[in-house]
C-alpha positions in Angstrom: 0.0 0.0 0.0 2.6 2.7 1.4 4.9 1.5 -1.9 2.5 1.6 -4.3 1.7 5.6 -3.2 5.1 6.3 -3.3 5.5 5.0 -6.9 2.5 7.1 -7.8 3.9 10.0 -6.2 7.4 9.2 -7.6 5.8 9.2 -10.9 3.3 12.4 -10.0 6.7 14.3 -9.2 8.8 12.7 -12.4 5.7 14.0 -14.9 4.9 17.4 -13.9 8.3 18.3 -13.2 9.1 16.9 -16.9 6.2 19.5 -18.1 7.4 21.8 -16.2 11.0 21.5 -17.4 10.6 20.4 -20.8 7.2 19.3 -22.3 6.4 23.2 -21.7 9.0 24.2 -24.2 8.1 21.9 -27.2 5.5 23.3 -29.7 6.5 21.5 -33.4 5.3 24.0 -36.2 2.9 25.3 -33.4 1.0 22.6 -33.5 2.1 19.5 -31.6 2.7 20.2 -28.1 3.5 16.8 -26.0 1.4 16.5 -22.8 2.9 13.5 -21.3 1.6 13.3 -17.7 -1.8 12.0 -18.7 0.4 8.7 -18.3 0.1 8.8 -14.4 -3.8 7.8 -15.1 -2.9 5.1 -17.3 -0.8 3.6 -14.3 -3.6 2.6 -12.1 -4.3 -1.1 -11.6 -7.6 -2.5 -12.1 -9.2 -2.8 -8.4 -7.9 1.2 -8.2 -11.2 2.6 -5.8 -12.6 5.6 -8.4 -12.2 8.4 -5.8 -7.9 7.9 -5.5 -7.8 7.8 -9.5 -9.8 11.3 -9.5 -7.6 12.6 -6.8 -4.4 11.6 -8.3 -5.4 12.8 -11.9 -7.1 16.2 -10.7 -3.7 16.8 -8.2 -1.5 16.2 -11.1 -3.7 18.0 -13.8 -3.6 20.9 -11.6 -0.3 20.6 -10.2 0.5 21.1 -14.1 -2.3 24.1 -15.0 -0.2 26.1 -12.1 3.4 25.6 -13.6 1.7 25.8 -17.0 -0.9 29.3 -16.6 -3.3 26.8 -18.3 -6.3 28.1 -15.7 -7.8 24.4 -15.0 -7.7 22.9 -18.4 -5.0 20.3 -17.2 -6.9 19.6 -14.2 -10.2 19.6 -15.4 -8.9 16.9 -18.6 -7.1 14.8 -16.4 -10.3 14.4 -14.2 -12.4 13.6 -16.9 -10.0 10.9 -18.2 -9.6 9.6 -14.5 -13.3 9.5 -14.8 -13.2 7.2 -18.1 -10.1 4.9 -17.4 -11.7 2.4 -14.8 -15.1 1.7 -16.9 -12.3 1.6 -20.6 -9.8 -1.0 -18.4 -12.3 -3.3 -17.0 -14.0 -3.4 -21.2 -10.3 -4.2 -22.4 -8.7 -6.6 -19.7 -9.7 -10.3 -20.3 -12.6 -11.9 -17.7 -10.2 -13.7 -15.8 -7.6 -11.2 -15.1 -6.9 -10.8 -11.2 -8.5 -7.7 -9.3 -5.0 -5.9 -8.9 -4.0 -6.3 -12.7 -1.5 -3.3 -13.5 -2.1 -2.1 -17.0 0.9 -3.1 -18.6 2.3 -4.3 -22.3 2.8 -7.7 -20.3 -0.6 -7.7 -18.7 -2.3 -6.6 -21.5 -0.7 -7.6 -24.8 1.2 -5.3 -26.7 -2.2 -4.0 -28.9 -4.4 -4.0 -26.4 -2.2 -1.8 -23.9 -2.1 0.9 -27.3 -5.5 0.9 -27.7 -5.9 1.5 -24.0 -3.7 4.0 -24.1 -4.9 6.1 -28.0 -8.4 5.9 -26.1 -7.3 7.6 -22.8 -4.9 9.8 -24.7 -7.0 11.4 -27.2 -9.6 12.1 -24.8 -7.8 13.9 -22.9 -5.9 15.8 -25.6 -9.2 16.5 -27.2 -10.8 17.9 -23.8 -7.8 19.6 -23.3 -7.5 21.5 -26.3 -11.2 21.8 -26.9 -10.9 23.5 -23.3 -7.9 25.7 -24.1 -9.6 27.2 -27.4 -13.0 27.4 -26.5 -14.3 27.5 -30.2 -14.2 26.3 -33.0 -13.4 29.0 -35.2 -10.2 27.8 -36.6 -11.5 24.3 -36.6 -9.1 23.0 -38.8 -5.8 24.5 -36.9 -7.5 22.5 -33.8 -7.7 19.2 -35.9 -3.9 19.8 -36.7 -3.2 20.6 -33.1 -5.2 17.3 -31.6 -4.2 15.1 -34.1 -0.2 16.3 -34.0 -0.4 16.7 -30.3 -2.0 12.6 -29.5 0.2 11.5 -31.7 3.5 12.5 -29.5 1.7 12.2 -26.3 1.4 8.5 -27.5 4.3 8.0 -28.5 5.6 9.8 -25.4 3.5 7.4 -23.1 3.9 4.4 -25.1 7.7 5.0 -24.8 7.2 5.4 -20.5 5.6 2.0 -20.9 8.4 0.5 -22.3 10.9 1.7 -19.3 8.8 0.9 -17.1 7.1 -2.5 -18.2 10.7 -3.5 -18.9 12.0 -2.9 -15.7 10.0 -4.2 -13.8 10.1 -7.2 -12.0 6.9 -8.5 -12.8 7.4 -8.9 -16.4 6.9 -12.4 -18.2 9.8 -13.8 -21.0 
């Protein structure tokens, strides 16, 4: 229990200061801006109780809004995704998979951890940036921006996965 919220505040600490430091910085042709700590809610194992998922997400979300200026657009994306990822994990993890299952390439299979992840991902980046414009004016720029911006964010937490699923102790040959 105590090592498990450790990790989760390890990994809290490691994604928002990476935003901070970073993720903040990188805008390719204006358009694709990585927003990597929408990983920390792909972390959480299966028998994860709803209200800790919504805390975690809304803590980091806004923990990033205030080193960001974003105004509650990280906070209020994160939440909605925290909302969404226990209902999208139970629909992709086999029947018979144990109550505590981490959401892992191991756990999950390779293609059904990326669809996990493009699901939870492009909500988010779509709230987000939906949020962050407020219209849809210059629909086409905000196509652009989702589409470039899921796509690295993807990549981004795809590539987390891999570190971490590999290193871990857990994993099967």
């Amino acid at each position: 229990m105590i090592t498990q919220f450790l990790q989760r505040l390890l990994w809290l600490v490691v994604l928002v200061a990476a935003q901070m430091v970073v993720f903040n910085y990188i805008h390719i042709y204006d358009y694709a801006t990585p927003l990597p700590f929408v990983y920390l809610v792909l972390l959480f194992p299966l028998g994860t109780s709803r209200w800790s998922i919504l805390l975690w997400a809304f803590v980091c979300g806004l923990l990033c809004d205030i080193a960001s200026l974003t105004l509650g657009i990280g906070a209020a994306s994160m939440t909605l995704v925290a909302f969404v990822q226990p209902v999208l994990l139970r629909l992709m993890t086999p029947k018979d998979a144990p109550e505590d299952m981490q959401p892992a390439y191991s756990t999950m299979g390779f293609w059904n951890y990326v669809g996990y992840a493009a699901i939870l991902t492009s909500l988010f980046i779509l709230c987000y940036f939906l949020l962050q414009s407020f219209t849809f004016n210059h629909i086409i720029d905000l196509g652009i921006s989702c589409g470039a911006s899921w796509l690295l964010t993807l990549f981004l937490c795809l590539i987390f996965e891999g570190f971490r699923d590999h290193r871990s102790p857990n994993t099967q040959s």
